[in-house]
KOLGUNU-843254 format. One record per residue: x, y, z of N, C-alpha, C in turn; residue number from 0. Coordinates in steps of 0.001 Angstrom, whole numbers, plus 500000, padded with zeros to 6 digits. Layout:
    n.px    n.py    n.pz   ca.px   ca.py   ca.pz    c.px    c.py    c.pz  num
       X       Y       Z       X       Y       Z       X       Y       Z  NUM
...
// end
This chain:
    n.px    n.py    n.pz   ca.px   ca.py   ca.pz    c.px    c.py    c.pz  num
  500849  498798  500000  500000  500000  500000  500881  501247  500000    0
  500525  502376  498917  501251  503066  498647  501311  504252  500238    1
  502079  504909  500418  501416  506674  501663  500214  507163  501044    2
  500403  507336  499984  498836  508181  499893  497070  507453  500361    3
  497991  506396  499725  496928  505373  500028  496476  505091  501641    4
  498134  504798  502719  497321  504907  503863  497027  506043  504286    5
  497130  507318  503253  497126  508565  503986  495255  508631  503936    6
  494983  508731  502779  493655  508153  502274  492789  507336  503173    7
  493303  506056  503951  492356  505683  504522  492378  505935  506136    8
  493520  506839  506296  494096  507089  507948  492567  508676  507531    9
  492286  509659  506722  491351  510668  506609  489436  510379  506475   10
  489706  508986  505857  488664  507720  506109  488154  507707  507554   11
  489149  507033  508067  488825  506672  509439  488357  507698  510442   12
  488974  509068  510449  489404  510059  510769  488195  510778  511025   13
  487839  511301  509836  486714  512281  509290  486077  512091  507984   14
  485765  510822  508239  485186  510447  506724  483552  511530  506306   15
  482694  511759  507291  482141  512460  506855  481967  514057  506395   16
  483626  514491  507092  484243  515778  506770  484509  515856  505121   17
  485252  514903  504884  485676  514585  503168  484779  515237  502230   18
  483421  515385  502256  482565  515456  501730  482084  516804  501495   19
  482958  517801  502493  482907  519120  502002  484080  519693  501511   20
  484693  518595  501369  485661  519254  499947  485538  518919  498687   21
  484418  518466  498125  483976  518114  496941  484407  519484  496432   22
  483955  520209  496342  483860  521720  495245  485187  522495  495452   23
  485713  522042  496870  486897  522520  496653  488298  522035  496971   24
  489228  522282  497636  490565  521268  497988  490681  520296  498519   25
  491096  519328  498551  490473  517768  499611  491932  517868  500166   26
  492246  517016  500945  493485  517039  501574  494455  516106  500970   27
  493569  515207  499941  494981  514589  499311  495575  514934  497972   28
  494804  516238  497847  495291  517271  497039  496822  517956  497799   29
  496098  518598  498207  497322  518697  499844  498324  517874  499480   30
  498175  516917  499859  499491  515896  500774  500331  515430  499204   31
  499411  515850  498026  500113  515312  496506  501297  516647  496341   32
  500742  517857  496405  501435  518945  495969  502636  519096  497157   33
  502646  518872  498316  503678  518675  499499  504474  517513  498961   34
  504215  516518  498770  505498  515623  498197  505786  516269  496630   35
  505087  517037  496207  505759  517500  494819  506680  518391  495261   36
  506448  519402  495530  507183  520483  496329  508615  519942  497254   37
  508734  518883  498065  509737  518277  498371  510733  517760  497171   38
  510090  517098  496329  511027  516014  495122  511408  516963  494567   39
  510893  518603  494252  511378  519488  493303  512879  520396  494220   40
  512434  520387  495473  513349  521113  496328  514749  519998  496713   41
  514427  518906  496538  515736  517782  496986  517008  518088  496179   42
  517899  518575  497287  519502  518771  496863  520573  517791  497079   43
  521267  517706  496658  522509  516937  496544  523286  517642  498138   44
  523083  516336  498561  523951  516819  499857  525396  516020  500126   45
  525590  514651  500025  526488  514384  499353  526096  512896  498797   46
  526711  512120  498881  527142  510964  498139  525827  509985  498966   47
  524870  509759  497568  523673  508690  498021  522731  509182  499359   48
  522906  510986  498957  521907  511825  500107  521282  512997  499584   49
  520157  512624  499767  519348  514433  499348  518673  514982  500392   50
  519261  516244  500784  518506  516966  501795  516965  517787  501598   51
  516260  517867  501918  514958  517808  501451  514847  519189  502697   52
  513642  519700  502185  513139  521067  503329  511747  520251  504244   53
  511852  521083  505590  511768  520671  506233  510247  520774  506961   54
  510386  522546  506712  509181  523585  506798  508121  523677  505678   55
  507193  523500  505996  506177  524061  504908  505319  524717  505065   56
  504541  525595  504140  503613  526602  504735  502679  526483  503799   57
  501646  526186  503791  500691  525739  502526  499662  526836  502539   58
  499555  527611  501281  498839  528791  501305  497202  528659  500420   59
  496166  528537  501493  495176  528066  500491  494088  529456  501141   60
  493013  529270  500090  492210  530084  499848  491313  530159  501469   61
  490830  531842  501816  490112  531239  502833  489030  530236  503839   62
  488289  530109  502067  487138  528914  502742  487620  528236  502628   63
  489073  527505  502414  489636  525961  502671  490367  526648  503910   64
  490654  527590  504110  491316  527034  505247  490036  526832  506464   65
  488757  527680  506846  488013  527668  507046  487225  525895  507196   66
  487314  525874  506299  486898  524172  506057  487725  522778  506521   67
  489179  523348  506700  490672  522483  507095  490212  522970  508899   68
  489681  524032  509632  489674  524169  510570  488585  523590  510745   69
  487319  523181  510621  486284  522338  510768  486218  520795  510876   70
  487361  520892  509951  487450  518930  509614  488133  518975  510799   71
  489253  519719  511647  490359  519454  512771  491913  519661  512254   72
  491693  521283  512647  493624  521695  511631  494503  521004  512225   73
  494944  520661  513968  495776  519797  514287  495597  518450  513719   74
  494901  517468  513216  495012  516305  513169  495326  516483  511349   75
  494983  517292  510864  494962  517507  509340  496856  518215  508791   76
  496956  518372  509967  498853  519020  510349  499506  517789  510403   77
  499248  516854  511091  499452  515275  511822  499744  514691  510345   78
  498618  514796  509630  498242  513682  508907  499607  513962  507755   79
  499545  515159  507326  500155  515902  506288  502112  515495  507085   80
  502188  515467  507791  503714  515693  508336  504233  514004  508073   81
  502508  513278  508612  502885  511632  508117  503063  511584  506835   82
  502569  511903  505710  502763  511850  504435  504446  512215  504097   83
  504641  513896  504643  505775  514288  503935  507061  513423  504514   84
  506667  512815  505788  508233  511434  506250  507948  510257  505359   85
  506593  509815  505535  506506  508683  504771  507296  508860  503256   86
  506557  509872  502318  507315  510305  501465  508912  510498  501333   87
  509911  510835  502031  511317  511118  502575  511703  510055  502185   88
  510866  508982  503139  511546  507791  503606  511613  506791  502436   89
  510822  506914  501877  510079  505811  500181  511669  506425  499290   90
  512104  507637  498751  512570  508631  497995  514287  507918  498434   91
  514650  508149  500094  515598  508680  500385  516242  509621  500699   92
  515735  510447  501441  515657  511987  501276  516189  512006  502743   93
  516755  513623  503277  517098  513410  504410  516679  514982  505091   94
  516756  514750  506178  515748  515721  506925  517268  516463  507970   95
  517217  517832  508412  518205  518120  509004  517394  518891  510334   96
  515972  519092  510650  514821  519329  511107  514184  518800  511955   97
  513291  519122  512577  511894  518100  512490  510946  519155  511583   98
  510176  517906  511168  509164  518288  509658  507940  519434  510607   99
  507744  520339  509922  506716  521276  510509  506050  521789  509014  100
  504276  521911  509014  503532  522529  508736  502557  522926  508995  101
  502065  524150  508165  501161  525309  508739  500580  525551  507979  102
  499186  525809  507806  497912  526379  507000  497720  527899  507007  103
  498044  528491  505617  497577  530199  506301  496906  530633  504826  104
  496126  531487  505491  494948  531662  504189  495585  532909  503760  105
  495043  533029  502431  495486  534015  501120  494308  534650  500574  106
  494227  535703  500933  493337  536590  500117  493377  536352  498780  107
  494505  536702  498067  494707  536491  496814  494490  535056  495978  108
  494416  534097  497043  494165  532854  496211  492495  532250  496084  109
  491439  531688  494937  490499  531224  495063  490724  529940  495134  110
  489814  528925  495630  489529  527883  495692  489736  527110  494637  111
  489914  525998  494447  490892  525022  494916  492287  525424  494756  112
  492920  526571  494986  494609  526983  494509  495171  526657  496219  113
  496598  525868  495157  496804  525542  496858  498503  525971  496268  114
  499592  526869  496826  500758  527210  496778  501395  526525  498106  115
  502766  526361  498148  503392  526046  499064  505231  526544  498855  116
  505596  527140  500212  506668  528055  500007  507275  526564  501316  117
  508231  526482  500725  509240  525351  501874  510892  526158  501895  118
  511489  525245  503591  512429  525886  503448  513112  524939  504204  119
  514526  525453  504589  515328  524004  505513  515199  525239  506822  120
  515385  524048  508032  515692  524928  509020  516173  523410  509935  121
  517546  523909  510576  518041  522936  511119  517361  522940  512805  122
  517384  521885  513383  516852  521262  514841  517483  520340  515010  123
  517461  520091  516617  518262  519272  517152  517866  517436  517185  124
  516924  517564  516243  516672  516167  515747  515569  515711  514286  125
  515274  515612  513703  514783  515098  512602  514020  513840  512583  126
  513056  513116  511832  512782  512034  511088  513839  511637  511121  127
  514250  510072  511053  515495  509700  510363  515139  509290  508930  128
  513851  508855  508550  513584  508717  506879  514381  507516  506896  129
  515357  507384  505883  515819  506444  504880  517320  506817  505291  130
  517220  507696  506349  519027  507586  507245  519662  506624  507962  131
  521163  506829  507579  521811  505496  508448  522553  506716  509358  132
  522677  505599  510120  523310  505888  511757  525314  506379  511576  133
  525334  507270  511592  527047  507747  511802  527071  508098  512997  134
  528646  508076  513268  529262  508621  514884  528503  510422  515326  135
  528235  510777  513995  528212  511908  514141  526808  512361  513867  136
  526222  511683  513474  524435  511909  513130  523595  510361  513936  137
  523811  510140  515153  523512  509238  515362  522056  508954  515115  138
  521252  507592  515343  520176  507281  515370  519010  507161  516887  139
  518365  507583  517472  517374  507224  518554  516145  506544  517967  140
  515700  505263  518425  514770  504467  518217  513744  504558  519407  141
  512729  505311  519524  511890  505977  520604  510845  505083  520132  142
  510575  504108  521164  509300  503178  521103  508867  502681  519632  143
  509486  503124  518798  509316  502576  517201  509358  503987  516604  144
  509673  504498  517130  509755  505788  516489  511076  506312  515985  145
  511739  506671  514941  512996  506733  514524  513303  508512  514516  146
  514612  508654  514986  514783  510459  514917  516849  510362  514906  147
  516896  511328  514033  517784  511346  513668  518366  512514  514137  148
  519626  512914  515321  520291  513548  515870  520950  514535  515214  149
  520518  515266  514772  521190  516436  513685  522089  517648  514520  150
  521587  518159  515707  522286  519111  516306  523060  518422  517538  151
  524023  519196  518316  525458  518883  519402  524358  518489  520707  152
  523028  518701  520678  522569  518572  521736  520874  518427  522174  153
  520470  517593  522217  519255  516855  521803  518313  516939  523597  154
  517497  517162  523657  516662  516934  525025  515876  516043  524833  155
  515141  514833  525634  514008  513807  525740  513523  514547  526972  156
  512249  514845  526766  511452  514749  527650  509796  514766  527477  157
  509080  515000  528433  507414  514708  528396  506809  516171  527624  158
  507591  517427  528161  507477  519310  528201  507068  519337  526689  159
  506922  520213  526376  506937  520968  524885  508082  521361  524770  160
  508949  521906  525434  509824  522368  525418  511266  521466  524966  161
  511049  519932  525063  512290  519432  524111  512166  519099  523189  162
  513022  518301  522670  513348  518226  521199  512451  516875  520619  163
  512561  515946  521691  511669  514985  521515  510971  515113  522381  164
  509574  514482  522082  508598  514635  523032  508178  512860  523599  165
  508309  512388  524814  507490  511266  524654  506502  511861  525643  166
  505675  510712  525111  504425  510868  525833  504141  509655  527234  167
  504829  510311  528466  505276  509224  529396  504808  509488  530327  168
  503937  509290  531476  504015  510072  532795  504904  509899  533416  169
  505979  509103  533810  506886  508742  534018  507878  509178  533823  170
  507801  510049  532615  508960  510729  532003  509064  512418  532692  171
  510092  512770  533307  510341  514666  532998  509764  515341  532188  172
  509803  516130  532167  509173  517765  531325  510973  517324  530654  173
  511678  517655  531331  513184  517415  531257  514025  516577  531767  174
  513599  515344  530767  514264  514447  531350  515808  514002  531116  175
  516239  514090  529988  517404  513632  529405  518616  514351  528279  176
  519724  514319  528263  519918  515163  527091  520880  513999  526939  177
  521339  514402  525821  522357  513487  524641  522806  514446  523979  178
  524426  514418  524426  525390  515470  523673  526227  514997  522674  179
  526246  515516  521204  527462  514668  520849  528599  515414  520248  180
  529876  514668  520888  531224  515558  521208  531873  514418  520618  181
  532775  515288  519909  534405  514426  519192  534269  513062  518823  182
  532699  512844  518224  532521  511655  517557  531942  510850  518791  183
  531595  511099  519801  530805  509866  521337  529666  511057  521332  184
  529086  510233  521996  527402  510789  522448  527424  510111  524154  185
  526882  511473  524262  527048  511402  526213  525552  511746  526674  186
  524834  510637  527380  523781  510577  528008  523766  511144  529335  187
  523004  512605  529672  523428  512706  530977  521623  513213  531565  188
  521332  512517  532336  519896  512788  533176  520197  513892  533713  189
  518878  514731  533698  518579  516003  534227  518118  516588  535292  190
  518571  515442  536217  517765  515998  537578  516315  515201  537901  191
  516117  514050  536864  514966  513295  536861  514000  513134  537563  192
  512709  513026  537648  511983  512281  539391  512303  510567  538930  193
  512223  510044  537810  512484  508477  538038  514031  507856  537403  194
  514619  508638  536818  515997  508405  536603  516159  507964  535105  195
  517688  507800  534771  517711  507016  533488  518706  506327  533742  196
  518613  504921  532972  519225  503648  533237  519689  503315  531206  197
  520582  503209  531624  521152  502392  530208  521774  501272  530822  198
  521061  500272  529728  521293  498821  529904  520899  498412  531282  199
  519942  499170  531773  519419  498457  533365  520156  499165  534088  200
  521402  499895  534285  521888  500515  534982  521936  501834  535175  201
  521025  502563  536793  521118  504233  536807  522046  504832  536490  202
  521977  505924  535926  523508  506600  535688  522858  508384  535742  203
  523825  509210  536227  524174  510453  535958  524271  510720  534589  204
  525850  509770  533997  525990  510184  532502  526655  509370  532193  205
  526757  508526  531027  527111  507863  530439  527494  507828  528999  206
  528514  507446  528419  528855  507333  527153  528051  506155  526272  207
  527320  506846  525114  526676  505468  524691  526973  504875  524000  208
  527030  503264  523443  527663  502840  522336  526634  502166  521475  209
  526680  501421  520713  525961  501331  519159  525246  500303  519944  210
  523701  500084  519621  523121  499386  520247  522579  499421  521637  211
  523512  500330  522226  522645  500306  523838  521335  500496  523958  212
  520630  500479  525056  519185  500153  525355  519293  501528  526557  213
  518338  502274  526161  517803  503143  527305  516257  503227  527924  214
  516381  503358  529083  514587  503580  529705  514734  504588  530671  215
  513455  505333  530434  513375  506800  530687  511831  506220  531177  216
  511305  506280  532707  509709  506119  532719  509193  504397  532132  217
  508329  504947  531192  508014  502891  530277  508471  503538  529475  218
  509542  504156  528620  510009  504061  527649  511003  503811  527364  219
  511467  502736  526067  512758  501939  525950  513035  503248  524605  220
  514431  503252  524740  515300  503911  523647  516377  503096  523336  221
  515905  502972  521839  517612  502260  521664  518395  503213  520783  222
  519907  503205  520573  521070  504192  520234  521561  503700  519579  223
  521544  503956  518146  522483  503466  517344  523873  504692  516385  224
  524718  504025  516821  525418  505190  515645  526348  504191  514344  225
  525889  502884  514060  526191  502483  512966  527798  502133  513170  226
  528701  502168  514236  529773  501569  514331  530171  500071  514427  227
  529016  499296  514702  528855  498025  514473  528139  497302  513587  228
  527743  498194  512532  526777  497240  511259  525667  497023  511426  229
  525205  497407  512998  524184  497297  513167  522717  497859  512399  230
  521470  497489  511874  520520  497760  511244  519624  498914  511994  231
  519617  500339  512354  518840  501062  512798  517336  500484  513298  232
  516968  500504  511514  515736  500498  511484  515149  500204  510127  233
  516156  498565  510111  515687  498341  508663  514521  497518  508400  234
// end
């Protein structure tokens, strides 16, 4: 099954009887077609068997769609669209230096069904990993099945809005964890925790991590890969 396709039946499930007022005008997998166009046209040569792709998008549609995108549910219709543009990444090969963000903003100047989209890169301290492999220096985090790719010197896990990853833990800190990476090692150091962090079963302050280790933060397992052992991320 192709993304569009589960994108298609994830808007099914969703708001299937919303769908139905976009007959006359933009549907959302109009949307989610022109966002992966807009990516494949923006993909640069970053180096050898890598294209860096933008990250940001801002999709400029007419006011009664956006009007109509706020009725169906603009957060879950943001959700849906951000699943498409990784899913998309990830199918391609494409690589993210970010995390993927988009936004709906209405245009006077545009009528119905016109849908524009202005993208851009903007670097963050973690990304999608997509169709990325694990280096000393871009390592990999495997968050409950969730893949993110370490792009900046200094990464936060916690529950807050305020970090870089978010899990969704009670168990977990607002600020629970950071992961620094220096002179090619990545250094796990807890933040003052209420339940602690343990790599490989063992509490620690801070720890150096190596390819494969196992982390738990709350009920959540993290595993660390940085590809120095052949190991498969997340194949």
């Amino acid at each position: 099954m192709g993304f569009l396709d589960r994108f298609e039946k994830g808007v099914e499930n969703v708001a299937g009887r919303a769908m139905s007022r976009f007959s006359n005008d933009v549907e959302p997998i109009e949307i989610a077609s022109k966002l992966r166009e807009t990516m494949d046209k923006r993909a640069a040569a970053f180096a050898r068997d890598r294209s860096v792709v933008p990250n940001v998008f801002l999709v400029h549609l007419a006011p009664s769609d956006i009007e109509r995108i706020n009725a169906w549910g603009g957060d879950e219709m943001v959700r849906q669209m951000v699943e498409v543009l990784t899913s998309h990444a990830a199918e391609q090969g494409y690589s993210f230096v970010g995390p993927v963000e988009v936004s709906f903003l209405p245009d006077q100047t545009l009528t119905a069904p016109a849908i524009e989209i202005d993208s851009s890169t903007r670097r963050g301290a973690a990304a999608p990993a997509a169709a990325a492999a694990p280096t000393p220096s871009t390592p990999i985090l495997d968050v409950d099945g969730q893949h993110y790719l370490l792009t900046g010197p200094v990464t936060i896990i916690g529950r807050g809005s305020e970090a870089d990853i978010i899990v969704d833990d009670s168990g977990v800190s607002r600020r629970h964890l950071e992961i620094r990476l220096t002179q090619g090692h990545a250094i796990a150091t807890d933040l003052g925790s209420t339940n602690g962090t343990f790599v490989e079963g063992h509490r620690i302050d801070a720890a150096t991590l190596l390819d494969g280790n196992t982390l738990t933060v709350g009920r959540t397992r993290i595993m660390f890969w940085d590809g120095t052992h052949g190991a498969e991320a997340h194949g």
